[in-house]
N, C-alpha and C positions, 0 to 999 in steps of 0.2 A: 504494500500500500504506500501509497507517494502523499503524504501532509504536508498543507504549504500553513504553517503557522503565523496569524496575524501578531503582533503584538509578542514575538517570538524573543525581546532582548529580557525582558522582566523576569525577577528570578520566579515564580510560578511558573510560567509560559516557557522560559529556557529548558527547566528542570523537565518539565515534559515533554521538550525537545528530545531532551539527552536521552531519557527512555523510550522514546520510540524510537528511536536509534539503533538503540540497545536493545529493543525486541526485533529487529531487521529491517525498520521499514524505514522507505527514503523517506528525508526532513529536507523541506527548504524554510526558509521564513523572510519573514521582513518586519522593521520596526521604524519607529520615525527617526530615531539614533542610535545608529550601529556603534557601538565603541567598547574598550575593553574595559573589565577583561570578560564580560560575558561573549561577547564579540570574539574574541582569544579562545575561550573552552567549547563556544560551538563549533568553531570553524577547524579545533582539532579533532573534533568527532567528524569532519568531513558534513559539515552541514554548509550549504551555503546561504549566504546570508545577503540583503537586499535594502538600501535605505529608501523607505518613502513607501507608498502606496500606491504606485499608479496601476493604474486597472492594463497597463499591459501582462502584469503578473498574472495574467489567468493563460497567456500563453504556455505559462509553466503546464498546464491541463494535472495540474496532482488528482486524485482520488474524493480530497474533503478537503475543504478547508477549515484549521482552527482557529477559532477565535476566542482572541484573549479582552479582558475587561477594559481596557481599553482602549478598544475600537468603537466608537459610535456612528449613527446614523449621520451621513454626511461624510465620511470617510469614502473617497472616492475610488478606495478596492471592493469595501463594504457593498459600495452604490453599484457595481458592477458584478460580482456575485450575485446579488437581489435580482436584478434586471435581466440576468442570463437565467436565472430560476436551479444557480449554479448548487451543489452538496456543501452544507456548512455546516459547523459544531463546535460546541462550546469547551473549552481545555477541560474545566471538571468532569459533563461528559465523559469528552472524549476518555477520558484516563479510567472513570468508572466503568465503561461501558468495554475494553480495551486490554488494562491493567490488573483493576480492581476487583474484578467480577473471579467468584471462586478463590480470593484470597481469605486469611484474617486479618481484617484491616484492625489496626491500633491510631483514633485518631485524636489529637489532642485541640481542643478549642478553649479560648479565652480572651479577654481582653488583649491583658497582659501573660506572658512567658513563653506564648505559644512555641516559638522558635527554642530556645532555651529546653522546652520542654522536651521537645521533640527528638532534638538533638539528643537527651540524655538518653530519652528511652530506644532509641534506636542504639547506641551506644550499650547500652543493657543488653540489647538482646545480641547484640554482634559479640558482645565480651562473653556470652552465653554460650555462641557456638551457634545461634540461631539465622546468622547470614541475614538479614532482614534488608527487603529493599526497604527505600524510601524517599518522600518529597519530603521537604524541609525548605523554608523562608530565607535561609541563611549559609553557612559554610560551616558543618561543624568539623572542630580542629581536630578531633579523631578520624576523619576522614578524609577531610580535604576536598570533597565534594557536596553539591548541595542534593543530589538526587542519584537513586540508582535502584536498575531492576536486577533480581534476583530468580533463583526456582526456589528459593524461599514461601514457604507460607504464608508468611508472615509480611507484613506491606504497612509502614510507620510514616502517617502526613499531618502534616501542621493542616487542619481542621480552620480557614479561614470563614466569617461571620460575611465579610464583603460578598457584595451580589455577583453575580456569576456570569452574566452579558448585558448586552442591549436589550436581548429578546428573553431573557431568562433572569425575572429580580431578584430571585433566589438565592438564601446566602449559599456559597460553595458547594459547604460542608456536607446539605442534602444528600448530596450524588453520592456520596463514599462509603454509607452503608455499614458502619463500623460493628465490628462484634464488641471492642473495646472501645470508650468514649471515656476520654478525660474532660473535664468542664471546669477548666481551672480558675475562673471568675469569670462577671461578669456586670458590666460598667457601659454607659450610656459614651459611645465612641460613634464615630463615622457620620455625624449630623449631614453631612452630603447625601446621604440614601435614609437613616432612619430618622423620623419627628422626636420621637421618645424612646426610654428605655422599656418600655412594654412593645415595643415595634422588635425589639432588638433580642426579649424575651420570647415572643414569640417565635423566630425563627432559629432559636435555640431548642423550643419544644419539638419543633419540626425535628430537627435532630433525635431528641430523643427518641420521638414514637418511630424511627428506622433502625432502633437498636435492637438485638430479638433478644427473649425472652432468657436464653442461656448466653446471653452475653454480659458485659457490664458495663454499669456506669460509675466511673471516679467522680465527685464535686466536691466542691469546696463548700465545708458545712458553715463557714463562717460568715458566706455572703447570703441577705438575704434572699435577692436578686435570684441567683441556683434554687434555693429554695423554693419559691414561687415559681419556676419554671417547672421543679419535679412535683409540685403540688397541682400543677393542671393535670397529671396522668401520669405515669409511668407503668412498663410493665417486663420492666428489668432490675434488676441487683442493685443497688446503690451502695457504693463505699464511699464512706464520706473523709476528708479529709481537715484537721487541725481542731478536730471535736476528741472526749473521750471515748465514745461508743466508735472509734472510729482510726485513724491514722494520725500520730503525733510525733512531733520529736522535741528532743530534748538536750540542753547543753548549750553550745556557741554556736556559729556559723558556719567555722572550718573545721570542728569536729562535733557531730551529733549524734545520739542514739534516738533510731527508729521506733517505735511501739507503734503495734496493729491489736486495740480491743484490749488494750493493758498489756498485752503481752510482748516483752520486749521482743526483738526482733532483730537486731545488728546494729553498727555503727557505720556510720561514713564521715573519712578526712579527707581532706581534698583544697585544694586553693581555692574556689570561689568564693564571691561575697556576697553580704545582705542574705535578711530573714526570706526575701521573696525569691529566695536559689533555694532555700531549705524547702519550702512551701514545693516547690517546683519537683525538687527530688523523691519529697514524698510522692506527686500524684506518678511520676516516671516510674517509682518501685511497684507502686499500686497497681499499676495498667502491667506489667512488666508480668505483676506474681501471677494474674490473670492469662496473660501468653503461657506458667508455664515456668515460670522463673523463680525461686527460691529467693526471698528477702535477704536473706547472708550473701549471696551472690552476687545480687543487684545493687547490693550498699559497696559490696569490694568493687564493682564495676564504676559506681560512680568515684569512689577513690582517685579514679583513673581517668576520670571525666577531665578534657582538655578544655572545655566551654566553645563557645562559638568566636567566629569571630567578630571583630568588631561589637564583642559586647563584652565590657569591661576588660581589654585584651589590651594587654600590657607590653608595649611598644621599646621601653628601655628608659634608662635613666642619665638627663645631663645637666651638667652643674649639680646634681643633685634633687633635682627634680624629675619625679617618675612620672612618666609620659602612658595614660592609657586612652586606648582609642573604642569611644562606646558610639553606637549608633542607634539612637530611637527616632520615632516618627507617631508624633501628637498636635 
């Protein structure tokens, strides 16, 4: 199959470049700005890459076209696919319908950590022996890539709440179907697509009611927010996280012991900072013991956790001043 990827430079879009790649099939794409280093890693996987939009790109004649979020109406590739009554599809689609399907997906959703999160727990199961492919927001430093397929099982994605195209306002996360669902918080974000945080709650439910019955769900017992979403229905498992009846930890930041239900569980040391990496490791362990993974395992595993880049990733020290390079976006 030949995919010409819209909106192919963004690390979502790239990342599902790379794996279909990775499953055989030809990739081209275009973006409005080619540049590296995404630009750099597609074009070593033998992808070719295209700036701009012009509708002469349907000469390429691919299969489908993907489209990434965004692309909007008036986009004069966009306007010329439509017009021709040409095959299009949306990346989360694509990738459920493609990748997903017949895996066990592990997906992590939140506000806040999601990248962070995801990165550990994929981490978890690689240092497991579990081979896990996976999408991810970011580069984690134990792998050095942000995405990759496997004959693994097992298939670990950052669980994004943003809509999904033009034609589909749907957060992402829909399409992915998780047997395991982290719901690490949840906080009134993206006022460009949602009015309120009941807008943003509800398509969190949506989430939920895709989880099956033998599957699970991680939240965060401490927001009320989770709360009120698994109060509309649920008809899956809930572990809840930073309650007693539930997943705690205990001690500092850079070494903490784990409890699940009172019951101690391991420790994990490791360089990272802040209470909201603790918070993080716990729902990683969580989702992790549900793949299959033993809590002493998964706390040595994070021991080992490199973090991501560009989040709190420590660059060197001159004059005596320590240089770290963090990257958010609010």
């Amino acid at each position: 199959m030949h995919l010409h990827i819209l909106g192919i430079c963004g690390t979502f879009m790239g990342g599902i470049a790379a794996i279909a790649r990775a499953a055989g099939h030809t990739v081209t794409g275009c973006d409005a700005n080619v540049y590296p280093p995404m630009s750099d890693q597609l074009r070593a996987l033998g992808i070719e890459l295209i700036e701009g939009f012009d509708p002469a790109q349907l000469d390429l004649k691919p299969d489908v076209f993907v489209v990434g979020n965004v692309v909007t109406r008036g986009n004069p590739l966009m306007e010329a696919i439509l017009d021709k009554g040409l095959p299009y599809i949306s990346g989360p689609q694509w990738l459920a319908e493609n990748v997903l399907h017949g895996k066990w997906v592990l997906a992590v959703a939140g506000t806040h950590g999601k990248t962070t999160t995801t990165s550990m727990l994929a981490w978890i199961l690689e240092d497991a022996g579990l081979t896990p492919g996976f999408l991810v927001g970011g580069i984690p430093q134990n792998f050095g890539i942000s995405a990759r397929l496997t004959e693994s099982p097992f298939f670990v994605i950052e669980a994004d709440e943003y809509d999904t195209a033009f034609f589909d306002k749907r957060s992402k996360f829909v399409h992915y179907r998780p047997r395991t669902a982290v719901l690490n918080n949840l906080e009134f974000d993206h006022a460009d697509i949602f009015p309120d945080l009941n807008a943003i709650e509800t398509q969190f439910h949506h989430l939920v009611r895709t989880v099956p019955a033998q599957g699970l769900i991680v939240a965060n017992g401490t927001e009320d927010s989770l709360r009120r979403v698994i109060a509309r229905g649920c008809w899956t498992p809930v572990e809840w996280l930073g309650v007693d009846d539930g997943w705690t930890a205990s001690g500092g930041e850079s070494s903490f012991d784990v409890t699940f239900n009172g019951q101690p569980q391991g420790r994990v040391a490791w360089a990272l900072m802040g209470a909201h990496n603790v918070h993080n490791a716990l729902a990683a362990i969580a989702a992790a013991r549900h793949a299959g993974v033993s809590t002493q395992v998964a706390c040595e595993a994070l021991s080992r956790f490199e973090n991501v880049k560009r989040r709190m990733e420590l660059r060197g020290t001159v004059n005596g001043v320590t240089v770290f390079d963090d990257f958010l976006i609010h």
